[in-house]
N, CA, C and O atoms as a GROMACS GRO file, in nm:
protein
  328
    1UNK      N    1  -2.123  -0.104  -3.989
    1UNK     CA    2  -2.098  -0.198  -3.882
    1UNK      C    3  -1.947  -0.211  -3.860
    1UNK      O    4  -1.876  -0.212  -3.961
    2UNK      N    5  -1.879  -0.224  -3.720
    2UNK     CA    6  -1.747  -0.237  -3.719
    2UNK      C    7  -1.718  -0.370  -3.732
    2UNK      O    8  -1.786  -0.472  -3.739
    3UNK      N    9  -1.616  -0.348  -3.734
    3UNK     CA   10  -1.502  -0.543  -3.752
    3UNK      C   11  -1.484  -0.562  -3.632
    3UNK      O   12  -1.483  -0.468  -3.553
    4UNK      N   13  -1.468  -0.671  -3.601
    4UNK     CA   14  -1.398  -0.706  -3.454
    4UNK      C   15  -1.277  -0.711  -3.464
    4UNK      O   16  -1.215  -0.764  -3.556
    5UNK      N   17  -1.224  -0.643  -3.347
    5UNK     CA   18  -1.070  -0.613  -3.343
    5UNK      C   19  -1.004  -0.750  -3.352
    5UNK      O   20  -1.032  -0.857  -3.300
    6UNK      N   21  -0.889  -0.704  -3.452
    6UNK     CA   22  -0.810  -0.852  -3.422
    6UNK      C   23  -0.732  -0.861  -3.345
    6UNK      O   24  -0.657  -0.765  -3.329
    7UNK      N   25  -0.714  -0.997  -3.251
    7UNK     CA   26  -0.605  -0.979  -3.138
    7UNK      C   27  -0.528  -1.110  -3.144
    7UNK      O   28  -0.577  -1.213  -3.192
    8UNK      N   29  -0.385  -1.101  -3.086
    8UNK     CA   30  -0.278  -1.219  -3.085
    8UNK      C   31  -0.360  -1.258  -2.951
    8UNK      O   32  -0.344  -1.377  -2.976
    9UNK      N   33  -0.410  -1.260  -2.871
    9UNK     CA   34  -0.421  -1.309  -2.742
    9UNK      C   35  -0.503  -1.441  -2.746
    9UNK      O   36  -0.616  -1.448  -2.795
   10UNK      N   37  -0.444  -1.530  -2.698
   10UNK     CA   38  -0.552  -1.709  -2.690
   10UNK      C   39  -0.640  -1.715  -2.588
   10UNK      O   40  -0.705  -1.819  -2.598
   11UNK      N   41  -0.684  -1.626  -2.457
   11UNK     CA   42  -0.702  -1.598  -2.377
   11UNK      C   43  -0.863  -1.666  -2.408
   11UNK      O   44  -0.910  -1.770  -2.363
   12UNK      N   45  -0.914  -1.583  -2.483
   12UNK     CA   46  -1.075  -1.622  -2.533
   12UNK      C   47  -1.093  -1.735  -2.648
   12UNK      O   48  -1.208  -1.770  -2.676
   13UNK      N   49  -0.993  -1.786  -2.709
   13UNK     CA   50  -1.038  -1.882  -2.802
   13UNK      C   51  -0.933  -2.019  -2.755
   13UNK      O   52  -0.883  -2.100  -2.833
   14UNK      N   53  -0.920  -2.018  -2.613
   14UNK     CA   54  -0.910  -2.157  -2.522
   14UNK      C   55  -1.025  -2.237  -2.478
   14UNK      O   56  -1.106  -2.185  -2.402
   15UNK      N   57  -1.043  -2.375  -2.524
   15UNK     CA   58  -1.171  -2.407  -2.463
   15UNK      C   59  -1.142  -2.506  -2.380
   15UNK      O   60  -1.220  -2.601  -2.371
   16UNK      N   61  -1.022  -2.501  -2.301
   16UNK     CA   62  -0.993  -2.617  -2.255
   16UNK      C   63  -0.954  -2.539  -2.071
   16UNK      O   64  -0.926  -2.420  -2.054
   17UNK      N   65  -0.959  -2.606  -1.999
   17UNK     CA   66  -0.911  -2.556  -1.812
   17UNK      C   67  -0.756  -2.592  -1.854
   17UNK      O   68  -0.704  -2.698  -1.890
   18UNK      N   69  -0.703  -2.452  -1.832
   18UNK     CA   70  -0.546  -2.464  -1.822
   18UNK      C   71  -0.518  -2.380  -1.672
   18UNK      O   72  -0.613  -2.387  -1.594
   19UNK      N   73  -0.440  -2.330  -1.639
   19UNK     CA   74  -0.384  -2.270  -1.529
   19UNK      C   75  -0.413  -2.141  -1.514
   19UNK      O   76  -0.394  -2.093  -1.403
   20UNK      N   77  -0.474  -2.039  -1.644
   20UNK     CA   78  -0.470  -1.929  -1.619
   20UNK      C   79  -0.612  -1.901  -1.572
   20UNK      O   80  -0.699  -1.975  -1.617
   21UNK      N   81  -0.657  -1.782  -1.468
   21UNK     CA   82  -0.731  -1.692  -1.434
   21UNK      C   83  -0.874  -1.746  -1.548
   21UNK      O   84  -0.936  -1.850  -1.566
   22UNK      N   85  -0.875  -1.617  -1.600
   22UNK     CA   86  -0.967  -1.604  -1.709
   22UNK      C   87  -1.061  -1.776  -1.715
   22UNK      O   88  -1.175  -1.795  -1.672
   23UNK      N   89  -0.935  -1.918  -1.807
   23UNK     CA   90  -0.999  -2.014  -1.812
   23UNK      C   91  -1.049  -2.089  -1.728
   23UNK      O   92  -1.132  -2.173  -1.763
   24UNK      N   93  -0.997  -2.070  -1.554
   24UNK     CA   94  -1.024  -2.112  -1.474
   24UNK      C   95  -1.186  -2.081  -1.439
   24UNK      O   96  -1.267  -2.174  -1.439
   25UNK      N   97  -1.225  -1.950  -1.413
   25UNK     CA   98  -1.336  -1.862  -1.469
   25UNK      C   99  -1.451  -1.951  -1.510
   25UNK      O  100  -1.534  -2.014  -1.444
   26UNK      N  101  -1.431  -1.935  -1.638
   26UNK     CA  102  -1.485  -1.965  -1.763
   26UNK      C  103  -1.517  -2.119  -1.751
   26UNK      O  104  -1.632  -2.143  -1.786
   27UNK      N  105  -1.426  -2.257  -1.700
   27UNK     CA  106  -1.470  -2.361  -1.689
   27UNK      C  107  -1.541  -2.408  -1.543
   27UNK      O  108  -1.598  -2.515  -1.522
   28UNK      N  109  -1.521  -2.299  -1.449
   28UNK     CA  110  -1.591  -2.292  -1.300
   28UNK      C  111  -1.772  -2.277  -1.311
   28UNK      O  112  -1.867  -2.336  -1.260
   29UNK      N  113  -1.753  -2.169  -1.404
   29UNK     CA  114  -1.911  -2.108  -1.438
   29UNK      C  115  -1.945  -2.247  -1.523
   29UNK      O  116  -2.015  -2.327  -1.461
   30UNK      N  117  -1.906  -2.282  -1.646
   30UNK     CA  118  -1.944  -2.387  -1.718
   30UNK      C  119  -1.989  -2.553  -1.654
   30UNK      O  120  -2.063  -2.639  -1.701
   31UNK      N  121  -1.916  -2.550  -1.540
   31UNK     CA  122  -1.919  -2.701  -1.468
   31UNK      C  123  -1.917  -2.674  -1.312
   31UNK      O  124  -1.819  -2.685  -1.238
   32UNK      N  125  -2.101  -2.623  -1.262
   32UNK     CA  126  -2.068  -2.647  -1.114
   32UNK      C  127  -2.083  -2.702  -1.059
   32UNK      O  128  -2.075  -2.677  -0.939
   33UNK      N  129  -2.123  -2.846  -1.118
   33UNK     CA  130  -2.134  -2.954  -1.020
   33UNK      C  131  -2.018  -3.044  -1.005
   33UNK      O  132  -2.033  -3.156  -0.956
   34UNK      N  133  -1.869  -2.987  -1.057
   34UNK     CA  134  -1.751  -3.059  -1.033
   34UNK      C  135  -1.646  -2.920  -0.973
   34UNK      O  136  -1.524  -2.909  -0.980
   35UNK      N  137  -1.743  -2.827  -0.916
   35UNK     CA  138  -1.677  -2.764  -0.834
   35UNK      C  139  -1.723  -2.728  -0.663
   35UNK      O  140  -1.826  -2.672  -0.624
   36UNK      N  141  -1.614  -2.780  -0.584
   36UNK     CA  142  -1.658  -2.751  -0.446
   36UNK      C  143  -1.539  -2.772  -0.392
   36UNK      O  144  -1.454  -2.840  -0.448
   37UNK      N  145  -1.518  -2.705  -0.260
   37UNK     CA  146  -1.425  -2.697  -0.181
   37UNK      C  147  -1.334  -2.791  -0.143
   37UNK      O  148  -1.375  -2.907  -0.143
   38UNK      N  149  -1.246  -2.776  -0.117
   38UNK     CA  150  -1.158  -2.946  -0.020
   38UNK      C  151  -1.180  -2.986   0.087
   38UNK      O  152  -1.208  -2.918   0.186
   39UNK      N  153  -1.171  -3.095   0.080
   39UNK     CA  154  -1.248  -3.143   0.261
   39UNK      C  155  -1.150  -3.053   0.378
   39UNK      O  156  -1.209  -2.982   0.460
   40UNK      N  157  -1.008  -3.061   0.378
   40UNK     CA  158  -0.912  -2.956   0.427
   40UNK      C  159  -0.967  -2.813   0.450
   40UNK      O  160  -0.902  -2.749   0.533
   41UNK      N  161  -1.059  -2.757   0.403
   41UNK     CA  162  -1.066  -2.590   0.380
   41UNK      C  163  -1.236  -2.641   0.434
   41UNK      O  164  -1.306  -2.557   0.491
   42UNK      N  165  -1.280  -2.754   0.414
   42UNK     CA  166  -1.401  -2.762   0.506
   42UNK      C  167  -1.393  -2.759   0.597
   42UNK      O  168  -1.451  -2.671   0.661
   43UNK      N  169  -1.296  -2.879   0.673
   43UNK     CA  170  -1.302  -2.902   0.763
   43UNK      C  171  -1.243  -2.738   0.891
   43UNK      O  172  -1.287  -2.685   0.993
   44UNK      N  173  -1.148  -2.724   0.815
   44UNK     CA  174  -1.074  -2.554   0.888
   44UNK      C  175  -1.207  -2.442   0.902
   44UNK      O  176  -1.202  -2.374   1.005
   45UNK      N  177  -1.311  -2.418   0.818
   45UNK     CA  178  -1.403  -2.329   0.862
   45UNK      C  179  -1.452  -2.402   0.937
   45UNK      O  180  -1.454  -2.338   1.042
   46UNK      N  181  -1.515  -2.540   0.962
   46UNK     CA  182  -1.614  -2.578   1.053
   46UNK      C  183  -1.568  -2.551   1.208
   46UNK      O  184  -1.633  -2.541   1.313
   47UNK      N  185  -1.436  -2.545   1.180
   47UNK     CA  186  -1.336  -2.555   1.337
   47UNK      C  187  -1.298  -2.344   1.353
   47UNK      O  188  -1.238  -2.289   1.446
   48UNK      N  189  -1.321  -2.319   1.306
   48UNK     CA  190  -1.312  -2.163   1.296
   48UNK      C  191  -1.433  -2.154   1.347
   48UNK      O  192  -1.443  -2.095   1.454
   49UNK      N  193  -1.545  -2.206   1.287
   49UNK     CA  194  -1.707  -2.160   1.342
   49UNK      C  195  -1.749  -2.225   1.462
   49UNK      O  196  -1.859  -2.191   1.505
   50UNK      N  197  -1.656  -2.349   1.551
   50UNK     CA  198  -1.686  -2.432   1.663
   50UNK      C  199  -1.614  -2.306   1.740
   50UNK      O  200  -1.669  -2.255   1.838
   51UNK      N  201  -1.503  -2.264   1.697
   51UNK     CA  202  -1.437  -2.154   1.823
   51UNK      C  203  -1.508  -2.020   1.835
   51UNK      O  204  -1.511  -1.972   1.948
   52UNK      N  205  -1.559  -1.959   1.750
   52UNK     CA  206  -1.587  -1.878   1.701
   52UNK      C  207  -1.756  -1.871   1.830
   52UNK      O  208  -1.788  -1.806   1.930
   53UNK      N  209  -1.798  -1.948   1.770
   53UNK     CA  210  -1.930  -2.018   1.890
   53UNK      C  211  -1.864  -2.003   2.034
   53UNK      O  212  -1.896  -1.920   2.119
   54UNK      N  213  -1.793  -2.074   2.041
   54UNK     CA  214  -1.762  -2.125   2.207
   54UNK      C  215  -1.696  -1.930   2.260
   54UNK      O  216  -1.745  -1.864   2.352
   55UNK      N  217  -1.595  -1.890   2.178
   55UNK     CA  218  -1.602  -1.763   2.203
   55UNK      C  219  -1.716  -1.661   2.244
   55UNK      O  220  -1.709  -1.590   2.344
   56UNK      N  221  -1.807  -1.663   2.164
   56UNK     CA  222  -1.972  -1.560   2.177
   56UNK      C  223  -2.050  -1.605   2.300
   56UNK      O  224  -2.116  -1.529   2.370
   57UNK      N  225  -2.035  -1.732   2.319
   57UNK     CA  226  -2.112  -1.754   2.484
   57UNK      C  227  -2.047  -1.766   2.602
   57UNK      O  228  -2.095  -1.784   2.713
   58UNK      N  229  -1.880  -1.750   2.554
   58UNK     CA  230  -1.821  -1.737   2.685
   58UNK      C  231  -1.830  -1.548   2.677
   58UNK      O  232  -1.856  -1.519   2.794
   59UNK      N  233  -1.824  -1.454   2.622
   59UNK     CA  234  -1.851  -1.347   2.605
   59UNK      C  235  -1.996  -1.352   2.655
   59UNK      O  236  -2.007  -1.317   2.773
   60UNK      N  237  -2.066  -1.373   2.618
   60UNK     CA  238  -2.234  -1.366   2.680
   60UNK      C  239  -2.269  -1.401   2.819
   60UNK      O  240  -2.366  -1.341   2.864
   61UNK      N  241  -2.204  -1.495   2.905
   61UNK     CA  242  -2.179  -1.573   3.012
   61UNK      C  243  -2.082  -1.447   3.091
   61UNK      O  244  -2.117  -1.408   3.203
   62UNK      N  245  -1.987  -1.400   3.038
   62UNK     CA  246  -1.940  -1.341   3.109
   62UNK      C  247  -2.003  -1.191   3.100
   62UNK      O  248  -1.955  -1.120   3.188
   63UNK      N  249  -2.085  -1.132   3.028
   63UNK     CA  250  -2.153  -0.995   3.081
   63UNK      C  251  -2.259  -0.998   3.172
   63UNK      O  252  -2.339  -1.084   3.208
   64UNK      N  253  -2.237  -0.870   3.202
   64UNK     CA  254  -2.319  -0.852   3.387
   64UNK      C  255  -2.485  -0.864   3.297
   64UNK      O  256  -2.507  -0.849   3.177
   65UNK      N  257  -2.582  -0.897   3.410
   65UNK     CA  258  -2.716  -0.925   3.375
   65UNK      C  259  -2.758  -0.785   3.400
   65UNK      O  260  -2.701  -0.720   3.487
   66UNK      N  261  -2.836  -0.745   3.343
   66UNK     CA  262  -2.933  -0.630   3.351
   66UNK      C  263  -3.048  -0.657   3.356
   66UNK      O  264  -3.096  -0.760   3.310
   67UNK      N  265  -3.119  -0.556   3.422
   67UNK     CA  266  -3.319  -0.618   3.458
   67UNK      C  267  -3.322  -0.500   3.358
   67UNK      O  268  -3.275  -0.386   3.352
   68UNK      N  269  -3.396  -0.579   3.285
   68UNK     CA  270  -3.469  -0.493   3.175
   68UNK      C  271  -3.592  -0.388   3.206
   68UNK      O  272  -3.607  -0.267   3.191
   69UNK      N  273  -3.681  -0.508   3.261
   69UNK     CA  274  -3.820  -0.412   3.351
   69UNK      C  275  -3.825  -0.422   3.449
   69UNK      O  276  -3.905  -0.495   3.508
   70UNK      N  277  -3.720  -0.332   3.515
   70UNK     CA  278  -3.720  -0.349   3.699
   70UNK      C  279  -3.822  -0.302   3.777
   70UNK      O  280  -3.856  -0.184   3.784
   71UNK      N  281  -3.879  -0.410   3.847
   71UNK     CA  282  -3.992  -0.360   3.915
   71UNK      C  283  -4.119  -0.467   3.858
   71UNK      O  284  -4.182  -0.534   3.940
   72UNK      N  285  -4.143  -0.473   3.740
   72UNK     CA  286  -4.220  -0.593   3.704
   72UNK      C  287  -4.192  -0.742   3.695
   72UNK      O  288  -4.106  -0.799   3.627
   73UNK      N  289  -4.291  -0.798   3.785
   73UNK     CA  290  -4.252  -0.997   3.754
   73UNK      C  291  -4.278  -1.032   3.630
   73UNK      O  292  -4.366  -0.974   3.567
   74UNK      N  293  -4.228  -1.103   3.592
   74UNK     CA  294  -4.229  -1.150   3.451
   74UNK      C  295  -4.330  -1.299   3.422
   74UNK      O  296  -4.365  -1.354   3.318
   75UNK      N  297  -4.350  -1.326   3.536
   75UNK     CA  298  -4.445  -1.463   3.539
   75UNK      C  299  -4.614  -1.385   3.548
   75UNK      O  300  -4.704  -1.468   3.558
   76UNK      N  301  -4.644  -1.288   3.547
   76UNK     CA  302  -4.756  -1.255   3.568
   76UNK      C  303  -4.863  -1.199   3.479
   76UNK      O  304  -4.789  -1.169   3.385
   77UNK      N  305  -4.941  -1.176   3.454
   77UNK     CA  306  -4.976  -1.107   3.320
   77UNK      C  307  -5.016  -0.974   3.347
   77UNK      O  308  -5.076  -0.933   3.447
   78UNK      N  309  -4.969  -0.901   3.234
   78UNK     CA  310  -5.002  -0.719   3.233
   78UNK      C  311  -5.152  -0.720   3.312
   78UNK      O  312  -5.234  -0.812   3.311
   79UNK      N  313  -5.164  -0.559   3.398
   79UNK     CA  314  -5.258  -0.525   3.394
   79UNK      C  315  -5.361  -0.465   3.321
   79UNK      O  316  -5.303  -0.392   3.241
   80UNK      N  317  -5.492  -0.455   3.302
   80UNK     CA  318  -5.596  -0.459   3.213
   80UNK      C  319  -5.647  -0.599   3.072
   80UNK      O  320  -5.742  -0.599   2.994
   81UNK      N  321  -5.545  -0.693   3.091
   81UNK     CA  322  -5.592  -0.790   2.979
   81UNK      C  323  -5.610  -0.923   3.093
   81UNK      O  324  -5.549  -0.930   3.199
   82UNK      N  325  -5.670  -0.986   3.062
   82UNK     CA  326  -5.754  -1.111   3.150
   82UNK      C  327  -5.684  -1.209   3.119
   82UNK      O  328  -5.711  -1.321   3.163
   0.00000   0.00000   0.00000
């Protein structure tokens, strides 16, 4: 059986949220119900996704209409079904 390597690094035997990467990680996964976004970075996507919207139907509004089945009314029902 091997040994486990020995290492100077505190990286893995921190059990506390300090500043670095790794522990940040490690106490995110451990506690997610005291992690969620800032109201700031909420509020900025919700206003990204209001323009974002108003963009796609002024794009939709502004393309030409096409008749899909030209020549058939659309209020009527196919022929052969009752």
């Amino acid at each position: 059986m091997t040994r486990k390597k020995k290492t100077r690094s505190l990286a893995d035997k921190v059990t506390i949220r300090t500043g670095r990467r790794k522990d940040y990680k490690k106490w995110r996964h451990d506690n997610p119900d005291q992690v969620a976004p800032s109201r700031r970075f909420v509020a900025k996507k919700q206003q990204q996704r209001k323009l974002q919207a108003i963009k796609k139907l002024a794009r939709q509004q502004s393309g030409q209409n096409i008749a899909i089945h030209p020549g058939k009314e659309s209020d009527q029902p196919p022929e052969g079904q009752s």
